[in-house]
C-alpha positions in Angstrom: -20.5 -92.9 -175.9 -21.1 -96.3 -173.8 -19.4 -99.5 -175.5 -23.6 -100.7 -175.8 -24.2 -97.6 -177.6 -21.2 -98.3 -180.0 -22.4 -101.6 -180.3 -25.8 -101.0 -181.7 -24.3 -98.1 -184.0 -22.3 -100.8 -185.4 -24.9 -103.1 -186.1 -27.1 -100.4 -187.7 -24.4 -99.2 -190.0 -22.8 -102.5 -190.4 -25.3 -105.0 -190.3 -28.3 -102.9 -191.4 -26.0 -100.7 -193.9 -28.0 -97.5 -192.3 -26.3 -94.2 -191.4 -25.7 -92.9 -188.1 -25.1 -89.7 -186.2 -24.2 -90.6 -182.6 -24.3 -88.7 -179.2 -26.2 -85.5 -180.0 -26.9 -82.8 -177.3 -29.8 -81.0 -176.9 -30.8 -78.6 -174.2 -31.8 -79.6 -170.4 -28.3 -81.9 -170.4 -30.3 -84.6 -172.6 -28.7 -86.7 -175.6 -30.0 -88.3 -178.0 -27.9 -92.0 -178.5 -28.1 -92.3 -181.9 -30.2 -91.2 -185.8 -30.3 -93.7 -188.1 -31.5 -93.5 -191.7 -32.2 -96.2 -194.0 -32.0 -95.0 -197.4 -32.0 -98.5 -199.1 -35.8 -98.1 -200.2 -35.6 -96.3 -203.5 -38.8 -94.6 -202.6 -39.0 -94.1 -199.4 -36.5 -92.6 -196.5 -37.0 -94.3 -193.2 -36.0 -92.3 -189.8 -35.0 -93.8 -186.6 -34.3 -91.9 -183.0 -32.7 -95.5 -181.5 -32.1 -95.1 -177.5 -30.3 -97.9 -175.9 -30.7 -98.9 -172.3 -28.5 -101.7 -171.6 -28.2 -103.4 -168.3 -27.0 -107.0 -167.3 -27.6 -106.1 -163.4 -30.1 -108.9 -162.3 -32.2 -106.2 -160.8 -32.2 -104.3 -163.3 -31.4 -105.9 -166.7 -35.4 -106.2 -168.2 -37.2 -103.2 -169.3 -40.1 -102.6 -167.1 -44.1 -100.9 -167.6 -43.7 -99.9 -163.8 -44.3 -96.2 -163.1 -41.7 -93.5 -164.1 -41.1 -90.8 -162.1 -38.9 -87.7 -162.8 -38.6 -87.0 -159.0 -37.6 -90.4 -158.7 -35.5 -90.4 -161.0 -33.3 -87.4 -159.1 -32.8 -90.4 -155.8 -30.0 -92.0 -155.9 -31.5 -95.1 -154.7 -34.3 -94.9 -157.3 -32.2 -93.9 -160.3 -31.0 -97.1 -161.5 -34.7 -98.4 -161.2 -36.8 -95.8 -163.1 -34.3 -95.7 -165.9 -35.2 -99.2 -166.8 -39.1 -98.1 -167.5 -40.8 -97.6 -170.3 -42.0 -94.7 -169.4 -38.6 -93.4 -168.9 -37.8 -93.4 -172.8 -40.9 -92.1 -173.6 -41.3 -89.4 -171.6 -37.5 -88.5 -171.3 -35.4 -89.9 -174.2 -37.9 -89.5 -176.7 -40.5 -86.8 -176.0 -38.5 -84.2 -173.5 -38.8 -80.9 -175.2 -35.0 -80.3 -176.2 -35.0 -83.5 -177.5 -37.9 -83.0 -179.6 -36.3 -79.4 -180.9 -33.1 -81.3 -181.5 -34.8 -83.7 -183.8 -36.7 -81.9 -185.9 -33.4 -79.7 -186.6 -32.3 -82.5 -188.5 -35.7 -83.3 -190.2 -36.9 -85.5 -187.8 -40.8 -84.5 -188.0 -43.1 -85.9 -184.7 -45.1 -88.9 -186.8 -42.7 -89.2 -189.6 -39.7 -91.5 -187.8 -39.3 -94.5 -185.5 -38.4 -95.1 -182.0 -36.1 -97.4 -181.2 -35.2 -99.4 -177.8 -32.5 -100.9 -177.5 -32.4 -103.4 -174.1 -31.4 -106.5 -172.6 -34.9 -108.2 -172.6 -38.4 -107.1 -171.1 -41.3 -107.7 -168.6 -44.3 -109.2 -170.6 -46.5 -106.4 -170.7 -44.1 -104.5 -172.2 -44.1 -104.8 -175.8 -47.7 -103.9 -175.9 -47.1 -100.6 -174.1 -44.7 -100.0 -176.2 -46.8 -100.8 -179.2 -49.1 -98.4 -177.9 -46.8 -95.9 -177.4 -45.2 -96.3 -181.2 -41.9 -97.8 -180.0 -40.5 -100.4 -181.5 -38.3 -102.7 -178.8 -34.6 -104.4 -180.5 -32.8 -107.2 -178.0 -29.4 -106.6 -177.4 -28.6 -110.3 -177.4 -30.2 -110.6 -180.7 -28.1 -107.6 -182.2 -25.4 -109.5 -181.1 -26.3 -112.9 -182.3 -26.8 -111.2 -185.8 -23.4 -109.5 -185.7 -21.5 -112.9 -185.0 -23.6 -114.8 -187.6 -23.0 -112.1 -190.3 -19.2 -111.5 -189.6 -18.0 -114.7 -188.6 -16.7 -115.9 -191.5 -16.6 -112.6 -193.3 -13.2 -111.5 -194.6 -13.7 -107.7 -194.3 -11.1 -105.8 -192.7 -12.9 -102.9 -190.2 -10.8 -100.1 -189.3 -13.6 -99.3 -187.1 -13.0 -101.1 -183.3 -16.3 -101.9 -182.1 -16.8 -103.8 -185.3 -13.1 -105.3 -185.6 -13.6 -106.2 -182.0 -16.8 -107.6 -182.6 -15.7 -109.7 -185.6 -12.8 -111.0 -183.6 -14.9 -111.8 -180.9 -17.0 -113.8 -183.6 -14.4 -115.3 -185.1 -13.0 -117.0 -181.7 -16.3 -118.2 -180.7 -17.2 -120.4 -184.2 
């Protein structure tokens, strides 16, 4: 699991007070970052497939609504480019068909949860292609902003490290 991964679990279990299953494999060599559930509604269960894509390259730190292409995607050259598309979660994080099977093992029904991306900012044309797509776009910084002003001067121990870490980190910057 990447430390950005760990991080966005942390804020969706700590922050959001959700549950999490990390890191599951499906078939084709595909994962699936993280399944949240919010439960907090006394009504009504809310499901969400979160991916996270986090990049602070310059070239390559804002999501994009260029082209995706899988044969691109096999060039070395071109990898680093198409996986910082839209289309790339879409089509490969969220709607590859192992993926798909994988989900609705645990209940996950197609129309009945969320997709999440998690990224270091976007182009300006994408959070209506996403929109249109049904993906709903978080911003890293922001996750982290919300940690800080939630834990900074919050006395809970966390045996967990990301979150201690975070909290720390926190902490030292007030």
């Amino acid at each position: 699991m990447e430390t950005t991964e760990k991080i966005v679990e942390a804020y969706v279990r700590y922050v959001k007070g959700w549950f999490t299953i990390p890191n599951i494999k499906c078939s084709g060599q595909l994962e699936i970052d993280l399944l949240a559930i919010d439960a907090s509604k006394k009504k009504k269960i809310r499901r969400f497939h979160i991916e996270s894509g986090i990049s602070i390259s310059v070239a390559y730190s804002r999501l994009t609504n260029k082209p995706y292409s899988s044969d691109e995607l096999k060039v070395r050259e071109k990898k680093a480019k198409q996986r910082r598309t839209l289309g790339y979660f879409t089509e490969r994080k969220f709607n590859s068909k192992g993926v798909v099977e994988k989900l609705e093992e645990y209940g996950f029904t197609p129309g009945y949860y969320e997709k999440v991306i998690v990224t270091w900012g976007w182009d300006d044309d994408v959070p209506a292609a996403a929109k249109v797509s049904g993906v709903t776009l978080w911003d890293f910084k922001e996750i982290l902003k919300e940690i800080a002003q939630q834990y900074r001067e919050d006395r809970t121990y966390f045996t967990d490290d990301t979150m201690r870490t975070l909290q720390l980190m926190a902490k030292a910057m007030s």
